[in-house]
N, C-alpha and C positions, 0 to 999 in steps of 0.2 A: 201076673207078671212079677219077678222075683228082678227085684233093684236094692241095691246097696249103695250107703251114700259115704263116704270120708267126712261123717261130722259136720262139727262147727262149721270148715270152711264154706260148706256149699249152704248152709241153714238160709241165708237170703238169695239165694241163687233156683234153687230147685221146686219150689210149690209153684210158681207160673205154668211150667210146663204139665206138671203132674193135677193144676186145675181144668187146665184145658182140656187133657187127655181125659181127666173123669166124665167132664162134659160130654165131649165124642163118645166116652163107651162107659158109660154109666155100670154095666153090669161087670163092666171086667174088674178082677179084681187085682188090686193092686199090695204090693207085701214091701215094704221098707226097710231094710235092718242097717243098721251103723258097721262100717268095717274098716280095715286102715287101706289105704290106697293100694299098698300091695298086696295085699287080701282081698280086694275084689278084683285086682288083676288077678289072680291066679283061679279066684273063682268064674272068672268070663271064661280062661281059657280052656277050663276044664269041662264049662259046659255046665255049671252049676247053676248060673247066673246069666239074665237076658242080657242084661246092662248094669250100667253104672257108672256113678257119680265121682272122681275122683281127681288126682293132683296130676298136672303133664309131667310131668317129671319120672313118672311111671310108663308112658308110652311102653306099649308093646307093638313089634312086626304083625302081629298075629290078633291086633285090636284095632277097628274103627273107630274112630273119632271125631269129636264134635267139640270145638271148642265154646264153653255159653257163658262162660263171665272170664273177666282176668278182679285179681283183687290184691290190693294192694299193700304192702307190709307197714309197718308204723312201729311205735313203741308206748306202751302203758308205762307211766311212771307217775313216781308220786310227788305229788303238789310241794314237797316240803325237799328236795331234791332243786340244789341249784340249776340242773340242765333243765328243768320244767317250765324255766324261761323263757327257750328258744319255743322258735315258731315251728324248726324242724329239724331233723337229727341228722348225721351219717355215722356210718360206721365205726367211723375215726373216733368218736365224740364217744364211745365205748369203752374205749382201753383199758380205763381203770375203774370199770362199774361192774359190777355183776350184772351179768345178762341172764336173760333166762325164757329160753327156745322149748319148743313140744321136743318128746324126747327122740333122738339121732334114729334107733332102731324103728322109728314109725317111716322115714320118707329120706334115706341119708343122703339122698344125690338132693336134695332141698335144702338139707342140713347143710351140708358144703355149700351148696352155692350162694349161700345168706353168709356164712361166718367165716368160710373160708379157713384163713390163718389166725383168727380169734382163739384165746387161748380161755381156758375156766369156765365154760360155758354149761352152767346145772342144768340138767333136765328135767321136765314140770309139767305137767297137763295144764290145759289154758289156766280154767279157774286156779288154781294153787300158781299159776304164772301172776293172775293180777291179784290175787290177793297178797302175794309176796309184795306187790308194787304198792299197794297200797297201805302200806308199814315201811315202805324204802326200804327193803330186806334184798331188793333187784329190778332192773328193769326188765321189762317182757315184751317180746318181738310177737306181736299180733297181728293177723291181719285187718283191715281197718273195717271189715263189716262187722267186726267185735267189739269195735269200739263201744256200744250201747251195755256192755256189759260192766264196765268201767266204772265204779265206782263216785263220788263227786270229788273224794278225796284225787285220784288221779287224773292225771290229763291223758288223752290222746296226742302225739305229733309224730306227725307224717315223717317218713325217711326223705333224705334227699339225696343226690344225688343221683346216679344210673338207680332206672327204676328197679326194687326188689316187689316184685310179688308172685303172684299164684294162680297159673290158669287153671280155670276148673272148667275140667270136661268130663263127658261124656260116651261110654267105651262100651261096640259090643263084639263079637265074634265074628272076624271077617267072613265074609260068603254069607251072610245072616243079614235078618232085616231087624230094624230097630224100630218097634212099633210107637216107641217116642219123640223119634226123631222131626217128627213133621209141627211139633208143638213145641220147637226150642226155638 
């Protein structure tokens, strides 16, 4: 079976199911490759692809779905960074920091819906996100199953207010059977 997953987000999300399922069929084989959320929407649609692991934000008409975690947005920053105080951020508490989000072309209806009207927002893959945070070079909008990646120098804190985060499902081709689906 041909699965593709969206990365980091899903890395604490996806080995439960794909344990069990070995369990059940030992002999089958199983092929995993990393792709961006819209990339393996288009490879579901095309037929490329059984399933996969990706962002709701991407829904298609034309995809079944499974929702199997939501996970929650936060901000890596660094210790030496007076907001590293608070217990917990919002967006407001932003305005005059450099921020710094996965980049816009990977998920842009995710992109809007985290920054909105946010202005100066650089673009960064995760690690080069917290490694910026931790030199105070910017804060980085992670989700909070990331957090173990985070350095000692940086903190974790949770966003607050209206919750931001990330459903991460699971999508295969309507009219189609998802041989995964009974071990989510």
């Amino acid at each position: 079976m041909r699965i593709r997953i969206v990365g980091m987000p899903v890395f604490n999300f996806i080995h439960e199911p794909l344990i069990k399922f070995k369990r059940a069929y030992p002999d089958y084989e199983l092929a995993l490759k990393e792709d961006s959320s819209s990339g393996i929407r288009q490879k579901i649609l095309s037929g490329s692809l059984e399933c996969g692991f990706f962002l709701d934000s991407l829904k298609h008409q034309n995809i079944s779905s499974s929702k199997i975690a939501r996970d929650k947005l936060g901000f890596a920053i660094s210790k030496d960074n007076p907001l590293s105080k608070k217990t917990r951020l919002k967006l407001s508490h932003l305005k005059d920091q450099k921020v710094i989000l996965f980049p816009k072309n990977r998920n842009p209806q995710l992109y809007q819906n985290i920054f909105g009207g946010l202005e100066g927002v650089p673009d960064s893959n995760l690690l080069v996100a917290i490694m910026m945070a931790t030199t105070d070079l910017g804060i980085a909008v992670i989700a909070s199953n990331m957090r173990s990646l985070c350095p000692k120098s940086v903190k974790f804190i949770p966003h607050s207010g209206p919750s931001i985060g990330i459903n991460i499902i699971i999508g295969w081709l309507k009219g189609k059977t998802n041989p995964l689906e009974p071990f989510l």
